[in-house]
C-alpha positions as CSV (number, residue, x, y, z in Angstrom):
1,X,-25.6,-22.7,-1.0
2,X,-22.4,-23.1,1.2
3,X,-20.7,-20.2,2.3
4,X,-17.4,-20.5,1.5
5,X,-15.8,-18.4,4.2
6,X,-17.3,-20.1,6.9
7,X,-18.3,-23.4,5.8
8,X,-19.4,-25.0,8.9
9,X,-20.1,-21.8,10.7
10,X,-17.9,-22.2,13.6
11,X,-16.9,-18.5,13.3
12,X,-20.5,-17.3,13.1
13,X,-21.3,-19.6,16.3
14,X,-18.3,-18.6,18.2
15,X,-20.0,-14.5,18.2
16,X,-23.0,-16.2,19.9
17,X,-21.4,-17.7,22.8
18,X,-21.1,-15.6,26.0
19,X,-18.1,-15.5,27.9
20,X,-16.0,-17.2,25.1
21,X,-12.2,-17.0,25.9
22,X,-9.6,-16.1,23.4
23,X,-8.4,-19.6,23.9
24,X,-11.8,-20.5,22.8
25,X,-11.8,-18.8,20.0
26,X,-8.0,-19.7,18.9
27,X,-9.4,-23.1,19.1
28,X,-12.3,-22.6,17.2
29,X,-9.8,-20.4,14.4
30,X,-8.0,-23.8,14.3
31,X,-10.6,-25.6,13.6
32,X,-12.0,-23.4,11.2
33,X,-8.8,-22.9,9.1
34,X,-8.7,-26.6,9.0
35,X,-11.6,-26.6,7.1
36,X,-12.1,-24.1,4.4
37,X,-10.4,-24.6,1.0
38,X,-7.4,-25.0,1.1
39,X,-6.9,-23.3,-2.5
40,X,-8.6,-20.2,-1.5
41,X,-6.6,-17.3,-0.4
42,X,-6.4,-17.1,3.6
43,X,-6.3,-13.5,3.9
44,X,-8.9,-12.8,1.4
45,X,-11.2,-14.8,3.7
46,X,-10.2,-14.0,7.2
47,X,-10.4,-10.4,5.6
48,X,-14.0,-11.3,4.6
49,X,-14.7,-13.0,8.1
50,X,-13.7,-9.5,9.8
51,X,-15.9,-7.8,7.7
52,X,-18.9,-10.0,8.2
53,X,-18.7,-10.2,12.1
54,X,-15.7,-8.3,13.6
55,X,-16.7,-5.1,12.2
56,X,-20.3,-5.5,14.5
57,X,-18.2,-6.4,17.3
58,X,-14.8,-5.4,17.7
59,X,-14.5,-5.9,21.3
60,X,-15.4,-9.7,20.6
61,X,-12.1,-12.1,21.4
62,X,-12.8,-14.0,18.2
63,X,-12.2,-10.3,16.1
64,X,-8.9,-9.8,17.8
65,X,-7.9,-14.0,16.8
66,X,-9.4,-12.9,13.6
67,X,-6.8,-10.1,13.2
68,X,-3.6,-12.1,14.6
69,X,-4.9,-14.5,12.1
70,X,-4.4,-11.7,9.5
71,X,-1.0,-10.9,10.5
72,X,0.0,-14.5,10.7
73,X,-1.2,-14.7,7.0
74,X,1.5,-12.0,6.0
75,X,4.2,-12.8,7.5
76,X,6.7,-14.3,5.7
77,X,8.3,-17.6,5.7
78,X,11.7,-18.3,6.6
79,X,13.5,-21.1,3.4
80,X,15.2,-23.7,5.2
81,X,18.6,-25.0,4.0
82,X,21.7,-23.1,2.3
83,X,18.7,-21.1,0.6
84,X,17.6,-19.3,4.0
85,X,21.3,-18.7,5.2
86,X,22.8,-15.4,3.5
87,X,25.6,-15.4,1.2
């Protein structure tokens, strides 16, 4: 069965190196947001990735990417054009 939150387990790999940099594991974020499904819900799965390894190891770099990942998710987006500009 795939696991759809990390579907080639780069997260879960990235908790088993030692020494891993938070560049690492911005890298490996990267890579990993570029492959999950791109119809799921981002927060609901970085969420679900936090819960699956970050809450086990919360001084791990990848948790704290993991949770600037969150934030990122819920930020919101500027509109471009006469639309972003304020009347």
């Amino acid at each position: 069965m795939a696991d759809t939150l990390d579907p080639k387990g780069l997260i879960r790999e990235s908790y088993r190196i030692d020494g891993i940099t938070p560049g690492e594991c911005r890298s490996i974020f990267l890579d990993w947001a570029l492959s999950v499904d791109g119809d799921g819900d981002t927060r609901t799965q970085i969420e679900g990735l936090i819960k699956r390894y970050g809450v086990a190891n919360p001084d791990h770099p990848m948790t704290a990417v993991l949770h600037e990942g969150l934030k990122a998710a819920e930020a919101p987006k500027r509109r471009g054009g006469s639309r972003g500009r304020g009347r």
